[in-house]
N, C-alpha and C positions, 0 to 999 in steps of 0.2 A: 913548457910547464903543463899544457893542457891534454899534449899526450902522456903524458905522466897520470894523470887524472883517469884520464880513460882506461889507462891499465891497470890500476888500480881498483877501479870500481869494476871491471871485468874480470878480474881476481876474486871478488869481493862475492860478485854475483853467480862465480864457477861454485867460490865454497860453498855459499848458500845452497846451491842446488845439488849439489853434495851431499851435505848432510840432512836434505830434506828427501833424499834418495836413499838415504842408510837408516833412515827411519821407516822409510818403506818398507814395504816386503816384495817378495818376487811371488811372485801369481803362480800357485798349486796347478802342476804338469797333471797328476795322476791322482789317482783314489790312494788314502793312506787311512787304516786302521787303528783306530785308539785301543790303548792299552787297557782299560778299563778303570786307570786309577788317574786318570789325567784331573787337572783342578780346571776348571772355567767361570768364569767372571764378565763381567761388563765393564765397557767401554763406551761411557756416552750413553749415545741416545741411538749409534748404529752399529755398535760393535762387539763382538762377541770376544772375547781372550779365552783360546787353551793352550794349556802350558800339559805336555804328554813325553813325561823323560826329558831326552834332550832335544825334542823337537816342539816348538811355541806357532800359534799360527794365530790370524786375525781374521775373524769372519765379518764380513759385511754384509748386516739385514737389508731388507726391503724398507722404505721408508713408511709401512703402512706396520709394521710391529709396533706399535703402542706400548707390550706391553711390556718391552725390555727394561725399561726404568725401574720398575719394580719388583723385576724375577730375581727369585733365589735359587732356580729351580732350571738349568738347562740340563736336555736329552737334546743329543744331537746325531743326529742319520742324513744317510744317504741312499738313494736307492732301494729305501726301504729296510735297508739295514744301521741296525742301531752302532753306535759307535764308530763310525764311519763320517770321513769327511772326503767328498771329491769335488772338483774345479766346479761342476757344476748339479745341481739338483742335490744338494743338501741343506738339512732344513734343521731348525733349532725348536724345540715343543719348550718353551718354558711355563710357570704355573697355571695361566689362563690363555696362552697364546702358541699362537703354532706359527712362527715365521720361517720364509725363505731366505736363505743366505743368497745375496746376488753375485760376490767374490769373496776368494778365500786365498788372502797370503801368507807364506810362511814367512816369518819374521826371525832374528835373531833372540837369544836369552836376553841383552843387552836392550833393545826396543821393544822386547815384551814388560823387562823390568821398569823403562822409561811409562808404558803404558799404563800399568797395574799400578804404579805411584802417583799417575796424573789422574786416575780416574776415581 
């Protein structure tokens, strides 16, 4: 009976980590170019949500952006170039604040919409 248990709970603990994985995103390979009519939004107190056609991705500020809580207002670049988002050195200017994005995943429609409703 007590191996029964163990497989069970190891079951249990594969799904968990499953769907704690498809809630995930996968970590941005290259630089991708925003359309210019993408929607962006907050997440928290560290996350950025753009939704661009059918591509959604998750940015992850620095913990020193204060002012994400209260922006209405992201411009987001990379490289110096606006509307741009790549793996690394992309930065978000919201209304009083200018943070760096530490990582950036692409996520599915389906975990963007789980996002956008939780936040």
């Amino acid at each position: 009976m007590r191996h029964t248990h163990r497989i069970t709970l190891l079951l249990a603990l594969g799904l968990c980590a499953a769907s704690a994985q498809a809630f995930a995103g996968e970590a941005l390979q290259e630089c991708v170019e925003l359309s210019g009519s993408q929607q962006v939004s907050r997440f928290g107190t560290q996350y950025v949500l753009v939704a661009d056609g059918d591509a959604h991705y998750r940015l992850s500020v620095s913990s020193s952006c204060d002012g994400l809580q209260m922006a209405t207002r992201f411009d987001i670049s990379a490289d110096g170039q606006a509307g741009r988002i790549c793996p690394s050195g992309t930065r978000v200017k919201l209304n009083k604040d200018d943070c760096k994005v530490s990582s950036v995943e692409r996520i599915d429609e389906t975990a963007y919409a789980r996002y956008n409703k939780r936040r």
